[in-house]
N, C-alpha and C positions, 0 to 999 in steps of 0.2 A: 408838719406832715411830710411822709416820704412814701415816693409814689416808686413800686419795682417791679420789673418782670425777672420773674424766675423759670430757666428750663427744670421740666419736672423731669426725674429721674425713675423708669416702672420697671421694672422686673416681667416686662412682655415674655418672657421666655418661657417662663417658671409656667404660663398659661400656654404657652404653644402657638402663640401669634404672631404673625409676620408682622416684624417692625418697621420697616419701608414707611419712607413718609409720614411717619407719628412723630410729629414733634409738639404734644402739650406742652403748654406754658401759663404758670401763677404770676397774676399779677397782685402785687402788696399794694393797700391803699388803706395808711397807719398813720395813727398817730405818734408822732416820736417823742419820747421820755423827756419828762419838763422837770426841771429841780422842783420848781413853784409847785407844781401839781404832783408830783411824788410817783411813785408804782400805784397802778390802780390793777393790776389784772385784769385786764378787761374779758370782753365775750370776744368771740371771732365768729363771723361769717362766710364762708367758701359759698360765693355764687358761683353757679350752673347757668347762664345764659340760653333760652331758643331757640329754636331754628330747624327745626324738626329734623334734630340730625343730620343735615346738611351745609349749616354753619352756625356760627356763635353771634346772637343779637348787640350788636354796640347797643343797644337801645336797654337793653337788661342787662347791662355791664359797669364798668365803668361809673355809669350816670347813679346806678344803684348803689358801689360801694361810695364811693363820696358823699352821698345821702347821709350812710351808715357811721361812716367816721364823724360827721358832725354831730352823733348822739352817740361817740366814744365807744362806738364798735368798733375795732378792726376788722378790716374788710380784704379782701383775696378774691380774685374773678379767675374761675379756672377755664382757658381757651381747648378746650378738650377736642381730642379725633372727629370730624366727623364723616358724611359722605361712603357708605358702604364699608365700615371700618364696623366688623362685626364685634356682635355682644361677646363678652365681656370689657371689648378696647377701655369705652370709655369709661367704664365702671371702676375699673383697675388704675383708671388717671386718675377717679376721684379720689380712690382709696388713697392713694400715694399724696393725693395734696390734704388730706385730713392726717394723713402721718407726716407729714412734712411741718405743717403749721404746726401740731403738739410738740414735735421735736424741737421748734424752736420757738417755744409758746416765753419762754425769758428773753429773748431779744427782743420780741415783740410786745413783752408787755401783757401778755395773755394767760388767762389761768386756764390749765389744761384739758378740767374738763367742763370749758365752757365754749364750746365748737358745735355750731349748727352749718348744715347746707343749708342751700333756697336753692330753687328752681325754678325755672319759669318754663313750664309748653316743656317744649320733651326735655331739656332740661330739670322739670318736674321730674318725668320721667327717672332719669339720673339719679338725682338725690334721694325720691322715693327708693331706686333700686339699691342703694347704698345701706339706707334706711330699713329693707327687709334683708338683703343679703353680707351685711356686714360681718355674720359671726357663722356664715355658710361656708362651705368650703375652696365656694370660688374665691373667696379671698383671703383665709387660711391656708388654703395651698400654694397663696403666692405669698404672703406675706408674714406668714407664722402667726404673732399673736393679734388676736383680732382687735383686743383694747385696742391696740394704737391706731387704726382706721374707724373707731367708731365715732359716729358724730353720734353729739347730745342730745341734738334736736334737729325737726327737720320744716322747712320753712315751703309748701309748696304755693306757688301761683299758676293758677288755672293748667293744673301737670295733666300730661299725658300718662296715664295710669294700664289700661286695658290694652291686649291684643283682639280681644273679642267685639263683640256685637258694639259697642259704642268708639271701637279705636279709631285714630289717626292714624290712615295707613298710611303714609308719609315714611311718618316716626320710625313706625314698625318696618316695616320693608326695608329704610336703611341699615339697620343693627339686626335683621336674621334674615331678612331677603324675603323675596315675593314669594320663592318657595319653598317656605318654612312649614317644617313638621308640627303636627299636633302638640308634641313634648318642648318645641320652642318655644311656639306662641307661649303653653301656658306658662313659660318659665320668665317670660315677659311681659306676662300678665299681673301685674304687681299685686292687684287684688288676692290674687288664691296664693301670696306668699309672707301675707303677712304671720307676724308668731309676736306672745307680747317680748320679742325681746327688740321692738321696733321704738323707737325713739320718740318720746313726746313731738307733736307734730301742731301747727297752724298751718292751717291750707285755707286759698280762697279762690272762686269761681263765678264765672258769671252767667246766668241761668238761660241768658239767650247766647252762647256762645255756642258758634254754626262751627266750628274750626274743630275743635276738642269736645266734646259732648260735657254740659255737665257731671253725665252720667259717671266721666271717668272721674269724679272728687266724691261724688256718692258712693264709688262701687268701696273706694277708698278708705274712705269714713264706717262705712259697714264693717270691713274687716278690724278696720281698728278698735271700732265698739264692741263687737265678738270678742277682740283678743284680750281688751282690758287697756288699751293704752291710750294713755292720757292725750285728747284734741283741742284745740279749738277750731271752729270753721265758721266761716261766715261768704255766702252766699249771695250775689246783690242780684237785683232781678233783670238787671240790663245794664251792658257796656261791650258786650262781644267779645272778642281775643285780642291779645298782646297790648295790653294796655300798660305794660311796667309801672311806671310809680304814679301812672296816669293822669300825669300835668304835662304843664306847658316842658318841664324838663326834656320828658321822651319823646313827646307828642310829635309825630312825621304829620298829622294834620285834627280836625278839630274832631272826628270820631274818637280820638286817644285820650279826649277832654272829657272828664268824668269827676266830680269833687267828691261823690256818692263813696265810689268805689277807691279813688284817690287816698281813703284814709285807710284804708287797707296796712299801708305804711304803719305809720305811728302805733298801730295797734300790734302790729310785728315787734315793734321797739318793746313796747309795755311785757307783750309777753314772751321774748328775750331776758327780759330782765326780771322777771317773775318767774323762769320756768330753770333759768339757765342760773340766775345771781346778778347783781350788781356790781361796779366797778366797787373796789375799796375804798375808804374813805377814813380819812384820820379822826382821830377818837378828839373832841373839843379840848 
């Protein structure tokens, strides 16, 4: 296994934003090519970390992709802008590390199109917004062909989805500000943008969660059902917010203890692997 941080390289300009103090950075957490074990092309995962745009959670990092590589994912945690670092910054960091990993989807052992985000909490956020805006202009006019930023799939945990009636104004207020126009919010509002060219999706939430409203995985799941794209969601009826892989792994104390919701995981794995492909495997 080899563990790397990569500075990411964006084209902030091409959007009109003041680069100052943007220094995203990928970190690699791979598996490295075995004679024994042969090419498998695996899937790859770009986490998105929480923090309601104001930092990136070690707790949905790191502990995350290592999880992922012992079921032969490769895994990448993008440390993305955050703290008043307006929309499109971070969006445009993710774009660049989904075209980064495909670019180098042969060193890594990766088939190219088998690249899902995850999120977590406005990290959801993120990866949702990837998720709808992929093939928009925001990031055709920075990047040209949209293929190369699009992910396959998208992985949300309990995401910050809505500017409206159920947001996290946290989230919201860091990426357009407290006083933002009618025509931000709604551009922020992930729900009124979805279209089906949005990426087969697993998302999950927890029904009593005081932090992010359910509502914002509901408002999500509607659009996705309207637009025709493929979900799965699963819903548990209690564990609250940030609960990441929800063991003793991320657990800051025993509220984070949940076995219920804990398999949230493994059910991710299954439908990575069902949705996206399995690694290769030699013919007997």
């Amino acid at each position: 296994m080899s563990i790397q941080t990569i500075p990411l390289t964006v084209p902030y300009e091409k959007a009109g934003l003041d680069v100052a103090g943007l220094h995203p950075t990928l970190t690699a957490v791979t598996l490295d090519y075995s004679k024994e074990i042969g090419q498998k092309q695996h899937s790859a995962v770009i986490l998105c970390p929480g923090g309601g745009y104001e930092f990136c959670s070690d707790r949905e990092a790191e502990p995350v992709a290592m999880r992922l590589a012992g079921y032969g994912i490769q895994a990448f945690v993008l440390r993305y802008s955050v703290v008043h670092k307006p929309f499109p910054t971070a969006l445009l960091e993710l774009a660049a590390a989904v075209s980064y990993v495909r670019s180098h989807a042969e060193e890594y052992d990766i088939h190219p199109d088998r690249i899902a985000v995850c999120g977590f909490s406005a990290g959801g956020h993120l990866a949702a917004s990837l998720g709808v805006f992929w093939s928009s202009n925001l990031i055709t006019g920075v990047f040209g062909d949209p293929a190369s930023c699009r992910p396959n799939g998208l992985i949300l945990s309990y995401p910050v989805i809505t500017a409206g009636q159920y947001q996290h104004a946290g989230s919201i207020d860091n990426i357009i500000g407290e006083k933002a126009s009618p025509e931000q919010r709604q551009l922020v509002s992930l729900e009124t943008q979805i279209t089906p060219d949005v990426p087969p999706t697993f998302l999950w939430h927890c029904a009593d969660d005081g932090l992010v409203p359910v509502q914002n995985s509901l408002l999500f799941l509607e659009g996705l059902s309207l637009a025709g794209v493929s979900y799965e969601a699963h819903i548990y009826p209690s564990g609250g917010h940030g609960l990441a892989l929800a063991d003793q792994t991320t657990a800051m104390g025993t509220w984070h203890l949940n076995p219920d919701c804990a398999e949230w995981f493994d059910l991710a794995v299954r439908w990575i692997n069902r949705t996206l492909g399995t690694p290769r495997l030699a013919d007997a």
